[in-house]
N, C-alpha and C positions, 0 to 999 in steps of 0.2 A: 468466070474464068479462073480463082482463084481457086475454087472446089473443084474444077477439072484436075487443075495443075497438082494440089496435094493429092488428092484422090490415085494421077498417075506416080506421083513419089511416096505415095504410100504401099502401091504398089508393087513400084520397083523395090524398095527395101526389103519388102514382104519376099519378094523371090529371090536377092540376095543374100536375104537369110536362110533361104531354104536350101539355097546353092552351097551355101556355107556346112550348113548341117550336114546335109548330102554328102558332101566332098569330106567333113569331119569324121561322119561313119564308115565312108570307104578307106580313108587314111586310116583308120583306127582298125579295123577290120585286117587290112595289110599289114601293119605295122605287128600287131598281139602275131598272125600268122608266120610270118617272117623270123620272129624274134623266139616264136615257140622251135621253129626248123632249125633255130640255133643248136638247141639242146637234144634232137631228133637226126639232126646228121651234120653235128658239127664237123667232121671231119672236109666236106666240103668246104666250108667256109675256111678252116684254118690252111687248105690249098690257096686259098685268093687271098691270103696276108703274102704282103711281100717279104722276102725270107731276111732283112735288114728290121723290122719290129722285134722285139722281146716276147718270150711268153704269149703265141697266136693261140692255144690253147684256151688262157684266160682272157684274152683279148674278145675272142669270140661268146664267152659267158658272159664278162659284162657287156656286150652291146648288143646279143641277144635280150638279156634282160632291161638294158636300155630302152630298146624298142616296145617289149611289153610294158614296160611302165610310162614311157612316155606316150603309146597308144591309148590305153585306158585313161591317161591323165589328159587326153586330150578330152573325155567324154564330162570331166566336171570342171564347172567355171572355174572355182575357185584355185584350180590346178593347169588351166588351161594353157595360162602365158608359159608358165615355169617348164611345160612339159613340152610348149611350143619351142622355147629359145633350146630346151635340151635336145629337143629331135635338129634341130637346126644345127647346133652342136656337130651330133653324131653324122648329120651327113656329111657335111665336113670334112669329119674325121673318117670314114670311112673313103675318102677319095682314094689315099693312096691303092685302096684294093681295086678300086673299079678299073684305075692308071697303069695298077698293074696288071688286071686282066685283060688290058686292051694290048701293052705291051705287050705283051707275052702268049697271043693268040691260040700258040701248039699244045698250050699245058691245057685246053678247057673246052670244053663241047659244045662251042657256040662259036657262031660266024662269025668274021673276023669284024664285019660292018656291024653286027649287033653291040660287037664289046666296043666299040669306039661308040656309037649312037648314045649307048649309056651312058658317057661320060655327061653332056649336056643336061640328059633328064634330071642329073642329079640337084641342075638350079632350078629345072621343072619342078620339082618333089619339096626342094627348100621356100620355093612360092606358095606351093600348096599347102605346107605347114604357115607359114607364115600370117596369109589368107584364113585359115581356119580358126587360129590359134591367138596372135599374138594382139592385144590391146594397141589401140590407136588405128585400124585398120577402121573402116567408114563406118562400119556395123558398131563399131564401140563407140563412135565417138556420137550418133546419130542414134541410137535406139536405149531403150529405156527397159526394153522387153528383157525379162529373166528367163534363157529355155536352156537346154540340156543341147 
């Protein structure tokens, strides 16, 4: 009974590890893509700062490059937390544009229930880092295993 029992939670760890990965390369993937579209059409982006920020110009280069570096840094352990708490950071901070894209529906080419929808996903996306990322979550505290 006892070699069933670890046998099935070794299991399950094994695929919540994998889950983890998975979800880590999709994030990472998103996040380098997203934060490259910074510097490729920023001009979009400094429309969705609401016009009460400073400098959306510079605003939008560092969290473009925010998101590259905290994508990649989600790919090494050693980087992992640090890159985890700063993506968590930046989505954050990035609410007031989502608040104001939803506000303000006439200024942006997207349906008015897509820009309100988004606002939620934003604690979807901050779970997702969270989960992938940050130490203390089951996977650290339970496994021994060193992977990428």
């Amino acid at each position: 009974m006892g070699i069933t029992y670890q046998f099935g939670k070794n299991a399950l760890e094994s695929g919540v590890e994998l889950l983890r990965t998975v979800l880590r390369w999709l994030a990472t993937t998103f996040l380098v893509v997203a934060g490259v579209a910074h510097f490729l059409r920023p001009e979009w982006y400094v429309e969705i700062i609401p016009p009460y920020f400073p400098a959306p110009q510079a605003l939008v280069m560092i969290s473009g490059v925010a998101e590259i570096a905290g994508g990649i840094g989600l790919c090494f352990r050693p980087l992992r937390a640090a890159a985890g708490w700063g993506l968590i950071a930046l989505l954050i901070a990035v609410s007031p544009a989502n608040l104001y894209m939803a506000q303000h529906p006439e200024r942006f080419h997207f349906a008015e229930w897509i820009l309100w929808a988004r606002l939620p996903l934003q604690a979807v996306f901050i779970v997702w880092i969270w989960f992938v990322a940050i130490p203390g979550s089951p996977r650290h505290q339970n496994s021994s295993r060193t992977t990428l």
